[in-house]
C-alpha positions as CSV (number, residue, x, y, z in Angstrom):
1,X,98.5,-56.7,-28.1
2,X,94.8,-56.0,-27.2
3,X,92.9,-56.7,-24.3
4,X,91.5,-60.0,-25.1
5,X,88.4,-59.2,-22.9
6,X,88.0,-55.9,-24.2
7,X,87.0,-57.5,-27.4
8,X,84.4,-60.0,-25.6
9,X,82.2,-57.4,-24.2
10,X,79.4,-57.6,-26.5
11,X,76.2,-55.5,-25.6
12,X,72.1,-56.1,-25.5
13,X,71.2,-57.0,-29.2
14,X,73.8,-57.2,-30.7
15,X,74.4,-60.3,-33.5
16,X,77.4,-61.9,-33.1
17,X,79.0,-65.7,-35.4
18,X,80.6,-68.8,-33.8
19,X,84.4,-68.2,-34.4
20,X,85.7,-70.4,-37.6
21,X,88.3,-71.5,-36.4
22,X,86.4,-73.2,-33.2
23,X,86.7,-77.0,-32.6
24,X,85.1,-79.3,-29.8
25,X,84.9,-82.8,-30.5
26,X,83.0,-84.5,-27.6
27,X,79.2,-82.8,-26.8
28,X,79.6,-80.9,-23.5
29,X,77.7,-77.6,-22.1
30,X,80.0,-74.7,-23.1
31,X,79.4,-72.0,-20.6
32,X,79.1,-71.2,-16.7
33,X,76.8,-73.3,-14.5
34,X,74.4,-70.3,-13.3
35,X,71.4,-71.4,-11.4
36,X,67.5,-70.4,-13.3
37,X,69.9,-70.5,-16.7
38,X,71.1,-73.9,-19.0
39,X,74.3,-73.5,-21.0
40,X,75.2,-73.8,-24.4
41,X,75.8,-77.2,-25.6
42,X,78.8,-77.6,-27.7
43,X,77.2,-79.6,-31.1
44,X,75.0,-75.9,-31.0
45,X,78.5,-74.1,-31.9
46,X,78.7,-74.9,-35.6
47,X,81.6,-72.4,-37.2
48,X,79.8,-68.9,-38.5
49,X,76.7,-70.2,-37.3
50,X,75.0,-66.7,-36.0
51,X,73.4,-65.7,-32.5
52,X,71.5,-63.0,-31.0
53,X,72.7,-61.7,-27.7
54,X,70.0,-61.1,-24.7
55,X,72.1,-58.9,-22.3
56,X,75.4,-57.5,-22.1
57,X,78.2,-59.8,-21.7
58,X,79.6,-60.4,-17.7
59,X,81.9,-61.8,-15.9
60,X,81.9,-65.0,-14.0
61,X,83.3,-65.6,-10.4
62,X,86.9,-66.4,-9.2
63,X,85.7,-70.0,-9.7
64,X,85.8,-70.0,-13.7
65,X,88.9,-67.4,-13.4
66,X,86.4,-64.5,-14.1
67,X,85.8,-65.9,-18.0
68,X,83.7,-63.0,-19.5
69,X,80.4,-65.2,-20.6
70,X,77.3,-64.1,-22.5
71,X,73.4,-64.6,-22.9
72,X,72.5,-66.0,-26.3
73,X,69.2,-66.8,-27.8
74,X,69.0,-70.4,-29.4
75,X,66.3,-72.2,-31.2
76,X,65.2,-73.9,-27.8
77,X,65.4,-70.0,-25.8
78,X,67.6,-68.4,-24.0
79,X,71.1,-70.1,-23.1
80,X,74.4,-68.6,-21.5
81,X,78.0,-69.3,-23.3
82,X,81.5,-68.3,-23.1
83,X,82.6,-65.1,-25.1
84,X,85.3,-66.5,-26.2
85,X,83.5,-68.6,-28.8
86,X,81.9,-65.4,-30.3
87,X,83.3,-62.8,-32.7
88,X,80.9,-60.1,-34.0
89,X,79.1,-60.1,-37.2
90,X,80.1,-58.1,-40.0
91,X,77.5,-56.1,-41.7
């Protein structure tokens, strides 16, 4: 089996799609609570719906069980995520 967070750490630039197969059915912000950033709200996360990452992916304290989270730019700027919701794009 591979290391799921391995496959999370996306770099500076690169493009990556909202899973398919991801589901949230109540509008919440979907990502660490970092002060200076906002998070991604969850009705942004439409399936295959394609973002541009800002920097390389990182991961968050002890608090948030060190969830690998990324930098994503939206069509209102610059918000942070979780990885998890992310696959890359194929060309």
């Amino acid at each position: 089996m591979k290391n799921r967070k391995n496959t999370l750490r996306f770099k500076k630039g690169d493009l990556v799609i909202v899973r398919p197969n991801f589901q949230c059915f109540i509008n919440l912000s979907w990502g660490p609570r970092i002060v200076g950033h906002t998070a991604l709200m969850s009705s942004e996360l439409t399936p295959s719906r394609p973002f541009l990452v800002l920097e390389d992916a990182k991961e968050g304290s002890r608090r948030v069980n060190r969830r690998i989270y990324v930098e994503v730019m939206t069509e209102s700027g610059p918000r942070v995520s979780w990885a998890s919701v992310f696959k890359m794009k194929e060309k």
